[in-house]
C-alpha positions, 0 to 999 in steps of 0.5 A: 571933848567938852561935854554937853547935855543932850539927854533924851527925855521920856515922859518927864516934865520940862523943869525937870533938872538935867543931873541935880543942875539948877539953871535960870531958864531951862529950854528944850528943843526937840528934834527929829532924830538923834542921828538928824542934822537938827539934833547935830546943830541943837547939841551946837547949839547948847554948847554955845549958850553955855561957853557964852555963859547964857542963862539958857540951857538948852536940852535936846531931845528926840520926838520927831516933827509931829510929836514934837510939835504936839509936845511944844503945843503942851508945854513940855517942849520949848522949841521943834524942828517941823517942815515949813509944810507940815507946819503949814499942815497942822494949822489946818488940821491937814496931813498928819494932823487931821485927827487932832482935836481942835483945842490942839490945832488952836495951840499950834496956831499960836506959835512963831518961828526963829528960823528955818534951816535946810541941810535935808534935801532930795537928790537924784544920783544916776549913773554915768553910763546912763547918759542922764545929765539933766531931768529931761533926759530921764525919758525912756530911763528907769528910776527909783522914787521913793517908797509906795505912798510917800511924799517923794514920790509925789512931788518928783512926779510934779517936778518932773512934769514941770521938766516935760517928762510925764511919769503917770503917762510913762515918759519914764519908769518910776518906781516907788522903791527905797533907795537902797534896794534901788542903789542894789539894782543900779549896781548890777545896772537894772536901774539907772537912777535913784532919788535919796533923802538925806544930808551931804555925805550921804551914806548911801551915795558914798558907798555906792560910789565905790561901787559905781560911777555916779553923778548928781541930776539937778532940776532947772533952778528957772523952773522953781516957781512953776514947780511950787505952782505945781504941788500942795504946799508948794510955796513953802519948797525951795531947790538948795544949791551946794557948791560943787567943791562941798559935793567934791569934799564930802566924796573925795572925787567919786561923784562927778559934779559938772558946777552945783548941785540943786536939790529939792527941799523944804525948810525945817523950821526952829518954831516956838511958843508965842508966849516964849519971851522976848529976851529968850528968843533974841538970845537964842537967836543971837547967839546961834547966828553970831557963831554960824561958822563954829556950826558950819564946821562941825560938818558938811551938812551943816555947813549949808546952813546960812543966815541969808536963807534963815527967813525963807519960804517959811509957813510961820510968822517970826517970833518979835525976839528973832525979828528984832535981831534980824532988823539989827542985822539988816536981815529984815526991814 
C-alpha cells in the first residue's frame, strides 16, 4: 500500500518539514479524530495532491473541532473540519467558544469554507419486535438518547415534538444514557430503541445485529423545515438520506431497511483562513471533487459524500478559490 504522510503533530510550528521533506506549499488539515471519517478523507485526500504531482502537501493531524479551529484562527493549522453550528457558535462567541477572548472570536470571523461533508450522523435503530417503524410510534416505548447533558438529547427531544411525541410531557420514555449501555438493555429487551452517533457501519449497530433483530426509524423527511424551526442553529442541520442498498452492504442483511434511511445531521465544514490563496484553495478543491469517486470507495462512510450537497446548510461564506470552481462546474451561479 502507498504510504502517505499523516503525522500527528504536537506543539510544532506549521513549516515544520515532515521527515527532512522540503515541499512548495505545506497545508495542514486538521480533523476531528484519528479514527474520524475526515481524518480517513484528509489522508485521501493527501495522497490525491500527491499522485497528481500538486505542489501542495497535505499533513493531517488530530485536534478536534474547537481545538482546531483555535489552531487555524493562530496560524498553526491551515484547514479544520467544524460543525456548520459549532462554527456558527464560535462567531458569536457562543457554546464551546463563550470564553475566547475576542481578538480570537474576530480571527474566526475571518474565515471561509471549501466545502461541507456529512458522513456522521444520528440514527435511531429500535427493535423489531418493538413495533417501532416510524417515530410516532415511539409513544408508550422506551428509548435511549444520548448522554446527560448532550446536544442529542436535545435535538431528539425537538425533533420528536415536531413528530407529536412530547418527551418532556412523557409521550415517551427518554432516557439520557449512551448507546451501548442502552444496546445492552435492548439486548435483554428492557429498552426498545436507542439513538447512535456515528458513520455507516456503525460498530455498535453491527454487532447488536448479531445479537437482535434491529430496524432503522427514520424522521418525516416533510418535517425538515419545522424541525429546523425548532432548534438553535436549526438552519444549519439537515436529515442525510442513505440508500437502502448502502445500509443492506454495509450489515449484510441483518438490519431490516424498508426503502432509505433518514438520519439527522449537520454538515462538517472544510473552513480556512480567508488569507489562504486563491490558487491554493481552487486547487485543493479541484482536486478532491475531481476524484470523489476514489474517496467514495475507500468506504461506506465515505461514500456519502457528494458534491451536489458540498454547499449545503452551510454557517460560512465560500472561500473566492472553491467558489471559482463551483461556478466552472455549475455547482454555483
Amino acid at each position: 500500500m502507498r504510504k502517505f504522510f499523516a503525522t500527528v503533530l504536537i506543539a510544532l510550528p506549521a513549516s515544520f518539514g515532515v521527515m527532512g521533506t522540503a515541499a512548495a506549499e505545506e497545508v495542514i488539515f486538521s480533523a476531528v479524530g484519528p479514527t474520524t471519517q475526515d481524518y480517513q478523507m484528509a489522508v485521501a485526500w493527501s495522497n490525491l495532491l500527491k499522485d497528481a504531482g500538486s505542489d501542495i502537501s497535505l499533513t493531517v493531524v488530530d485536534n478536534g473541532s474547537v481545538k482546531g479551529l483555535r489552531q487555524v484562527a493562530q496560524g498553526r493549522a491551515d484547514i479544520v473540519a467544524i460543525g456548520a453550528p459549532h462554527y456558527s457558535d464560535a462567531t458569536q462567541r457562543g457554546g464551546k467558544f463563550t470564553e475566547d477572548p475576542e481578538a480570537l472570536v474576530e480571527k474566526y470571523a475571518d474565515m471561509s469554507a471549501l466545502f461541507a461533508i456529512t458522513t456522521s450522523a444520528a440514527q435511531y435503530v429500535a427493535r423489531v419486535d418493538s413495533d417501532v417503524t416510524s417515530i410516532p410510534d415511539f409513544e408508550g416505548k422506551t428509548l435511549a438518547i444520548g448522554r446527560p447533558g448532550g446536544n442529542a438529547g436535545r435535538v431528539t427531544t425537538a425533533l420528536f415534538g415536531v413528530h407529536g411525541v412530547d418527551l418532556e410531557a412523557g409521550d415517551a420514555d427518554g432516557q439520557y444514557l449512551k448507546y451501548q449501555p442502552a444496546m445492552e438493555q435492548m439486548a435483554n429487551g428492557t429498552m426498545d430503541a436507542t439513538l447512535v452517533w456515528g458513520g455507516v457501519p456503525h460498530a455498535a449497530v453491527d454487532n447488536a445485529s448479531r445479537q437482535m433483530d434491529l430496524r432503522f426509524v427514520s424522521p418525516d423527511p416533510a418535517k425538515l423545515a419545522e424541525f429546523r424551526k425548532s432548534i438553535t442553529n436549526g438552519d444549519f442541520y439537515t436529515f442525510q438520506e442513505v440508500p437502502a442498498d448502502v445500509l443492506n452492504a454495509a450489515y449484510e442483511g441483518r438490519v431490516k431497511v424498508d426503502g432509505p434511511a433518514y438520519f439527522w445531521t449537520f454538515p462538517f465544514m472544510m473552513v480556512v483562513r480567508n488569507d489562504m490563496p486563491e490558487e491554493t484553495a481552487y486547487e485543493l478543491v479541484k482536486t478532491f471533487w475531481d476524484n470523489i469517486e476514489t474517496i467514495n470507495n475507500m468506504s461506506p462512510a465515505l461514500a456519502l459524500i457528494t458534491k451536489k450537497a458540498a454547499l449545503d446548510a452551510m454557517s460560512a461564506d465560500i472561500h473566492p478559490g472553491a467558489a471559482r470552481y463551483y461556478r466552472e462546474t455549475g455547482l454555483m451561479n
